[in-house]
C-alpha positions as CSV (number, residue, x, y, z in Angstrom):
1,X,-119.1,-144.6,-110.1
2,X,-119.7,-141.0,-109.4
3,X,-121.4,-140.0,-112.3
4,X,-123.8,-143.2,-112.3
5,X,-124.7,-143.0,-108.8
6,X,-126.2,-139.3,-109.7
7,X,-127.4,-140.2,-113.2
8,X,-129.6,-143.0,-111.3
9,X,-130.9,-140.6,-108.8
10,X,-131.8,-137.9,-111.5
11,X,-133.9,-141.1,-113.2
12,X,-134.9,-142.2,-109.7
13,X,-136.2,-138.8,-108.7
14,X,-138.1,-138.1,-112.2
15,X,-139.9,-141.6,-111.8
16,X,-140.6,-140.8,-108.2
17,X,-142.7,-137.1,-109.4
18,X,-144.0,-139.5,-112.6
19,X,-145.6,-141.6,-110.2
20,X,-146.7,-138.8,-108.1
21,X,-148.3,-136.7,-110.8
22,X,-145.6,-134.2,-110.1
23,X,-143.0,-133.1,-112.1
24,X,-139.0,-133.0,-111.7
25,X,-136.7,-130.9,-113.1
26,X,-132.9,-131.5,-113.3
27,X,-130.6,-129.4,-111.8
28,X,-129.2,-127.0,-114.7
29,X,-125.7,-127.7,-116.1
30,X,-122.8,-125.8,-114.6
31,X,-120.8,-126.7,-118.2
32,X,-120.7,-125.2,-121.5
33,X,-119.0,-126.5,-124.8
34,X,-118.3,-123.1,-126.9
35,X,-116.8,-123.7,-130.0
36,X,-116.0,-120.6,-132.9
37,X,-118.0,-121.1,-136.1
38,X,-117.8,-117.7,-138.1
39,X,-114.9,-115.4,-138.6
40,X,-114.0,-111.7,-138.0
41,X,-114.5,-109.5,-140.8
42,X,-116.6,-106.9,-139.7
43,X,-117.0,-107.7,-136.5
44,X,-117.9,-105.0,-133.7
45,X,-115.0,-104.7,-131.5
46,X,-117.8,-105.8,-128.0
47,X,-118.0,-108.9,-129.6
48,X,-114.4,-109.2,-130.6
49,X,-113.3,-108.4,-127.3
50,X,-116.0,-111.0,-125.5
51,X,-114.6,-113.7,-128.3
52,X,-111.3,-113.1,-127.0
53,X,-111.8,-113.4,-123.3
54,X,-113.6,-116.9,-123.9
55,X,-110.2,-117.9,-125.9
56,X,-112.2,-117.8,-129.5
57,X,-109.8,-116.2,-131.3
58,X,-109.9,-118.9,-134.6
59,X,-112.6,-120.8,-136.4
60,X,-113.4,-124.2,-135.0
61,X,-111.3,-123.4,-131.7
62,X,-113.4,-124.7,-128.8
63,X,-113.8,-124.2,-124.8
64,X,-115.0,-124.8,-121.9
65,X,-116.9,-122.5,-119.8
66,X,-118.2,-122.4,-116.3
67,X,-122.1,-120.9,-117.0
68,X,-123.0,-118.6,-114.6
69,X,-125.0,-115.3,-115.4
70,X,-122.2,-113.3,-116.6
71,X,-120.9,-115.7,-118.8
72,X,-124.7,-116.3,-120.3
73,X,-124.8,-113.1,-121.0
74,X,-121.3,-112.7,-122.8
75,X,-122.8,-116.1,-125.0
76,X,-125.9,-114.2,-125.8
77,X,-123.3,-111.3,-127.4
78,X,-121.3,-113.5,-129.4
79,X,-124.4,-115.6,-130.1
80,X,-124.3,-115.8,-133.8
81,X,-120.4,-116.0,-134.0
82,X,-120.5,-119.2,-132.0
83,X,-122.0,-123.1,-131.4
84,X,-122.8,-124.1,-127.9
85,X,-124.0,-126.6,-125.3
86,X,-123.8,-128.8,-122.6
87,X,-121.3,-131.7,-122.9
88,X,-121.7,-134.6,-121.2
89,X,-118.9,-137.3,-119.7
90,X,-118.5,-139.1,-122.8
91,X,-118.2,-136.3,-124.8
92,X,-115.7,-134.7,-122.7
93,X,-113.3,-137.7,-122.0
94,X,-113.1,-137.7,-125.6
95,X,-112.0,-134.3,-126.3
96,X,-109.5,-134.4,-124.0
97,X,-107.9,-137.7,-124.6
98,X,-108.5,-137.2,-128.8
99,X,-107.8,-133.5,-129.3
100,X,-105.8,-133.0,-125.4
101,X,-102.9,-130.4,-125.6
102,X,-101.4,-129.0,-122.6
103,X,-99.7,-125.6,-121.8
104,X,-96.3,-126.0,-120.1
105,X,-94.2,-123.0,-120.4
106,X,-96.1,-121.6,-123.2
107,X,-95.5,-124.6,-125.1
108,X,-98.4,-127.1,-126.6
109,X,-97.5,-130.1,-125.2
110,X,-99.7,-133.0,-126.3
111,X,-101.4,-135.4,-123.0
112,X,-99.8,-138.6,-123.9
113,X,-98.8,-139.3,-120.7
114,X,-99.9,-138.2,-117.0
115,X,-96.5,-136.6,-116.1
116,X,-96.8,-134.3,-118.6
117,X,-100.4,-133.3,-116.5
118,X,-99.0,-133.9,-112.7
119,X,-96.4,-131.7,-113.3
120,X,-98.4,-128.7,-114.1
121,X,-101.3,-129.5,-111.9
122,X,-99.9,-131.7,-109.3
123,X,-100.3,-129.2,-106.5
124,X,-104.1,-128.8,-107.1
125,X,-104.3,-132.4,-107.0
126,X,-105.2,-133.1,-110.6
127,X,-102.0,-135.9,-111.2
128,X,-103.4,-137.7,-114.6
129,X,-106.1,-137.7,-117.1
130,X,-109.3,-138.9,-115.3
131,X,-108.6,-136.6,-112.8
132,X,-108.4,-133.7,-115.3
133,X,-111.7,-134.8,-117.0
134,X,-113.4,-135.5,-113.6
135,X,-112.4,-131.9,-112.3
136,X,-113.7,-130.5,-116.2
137,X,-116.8,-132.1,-115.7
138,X,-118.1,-131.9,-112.6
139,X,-116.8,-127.8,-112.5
140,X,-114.7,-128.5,-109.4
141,X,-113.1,-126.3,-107.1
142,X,-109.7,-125.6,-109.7
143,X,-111.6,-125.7,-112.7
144,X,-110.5,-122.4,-113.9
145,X,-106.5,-123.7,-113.5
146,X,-107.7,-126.9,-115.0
147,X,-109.2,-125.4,-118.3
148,X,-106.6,-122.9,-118.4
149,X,-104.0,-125.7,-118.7
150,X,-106.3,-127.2,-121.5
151,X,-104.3,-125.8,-124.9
């Protein structure tokens, strides 16, 4: 209900400058989508390192990121090592519930079941899988735990 509430308003407000001769512009995304398309042969040990820190260490491994202006500028490095962009809901429910993995222990556990999740994250709140995408998503207050317990 969340999301369509503020998907309506963003159509309500454009409609609202249309009519007005005015224009409005959406409020920039807060999430990335970085996935790893090219390998590392040659690669200069900046962009190696930057690769590293957004956990790209393979081909086709994929994150999320929380864009601010540091971590534009690190995706501006690795540019032509990488794929990007903005994910939406859909997109992102998906992922998680298709390709979801957690990391208990160490261990890649897969998210078949909301214990697995609530038992990792429970004291931040996050107790099963909606919560997890909703906290992804919207680039809550324990994203950075959240993504981290992503595998």
């Amino acid at each position: 209900k969340e999301y369509r509430t503020k998907e309506r308003q963003d159509v309500r407000m454009a409609r609202q400058a249309r009519k007005t001769d005015n224009f409005y512009v959406p409020a920039e995304s807060k999430l990335a989508l970085v996935m790893r398309i090219r390998g590392i042969n040659g690669v200069h040990p900046k962009v190696r390192k930057i690769l590293q820190l957004l956990r790209l260490r393979q081909i086709n491994n994929a994150t999320f990121i929380k864009l601010n202006r540091a971590t534009l500028n690190m995706l501006k490095i690795v540019e032509p090592y990488i794929a990007w962009g903005y994910p939406n809901l859909k997109s992102v429910r998906e992922l998680i519930y298709k390709r979801g993995f957690g990391k208990v222990k160490g261990q890649r556990i897969p998210l078949s079941d909301n214990a697995v999740i609530e038992g990792v994250l429970g004291k931040k709140k996050i107790i099963c899988m909606e919560d997890l995408v909703h906290e992804i998503v919207t680039v809550g207050p324990h994203f950075k735990e959240a993504n981290n317990f992503i595998w």
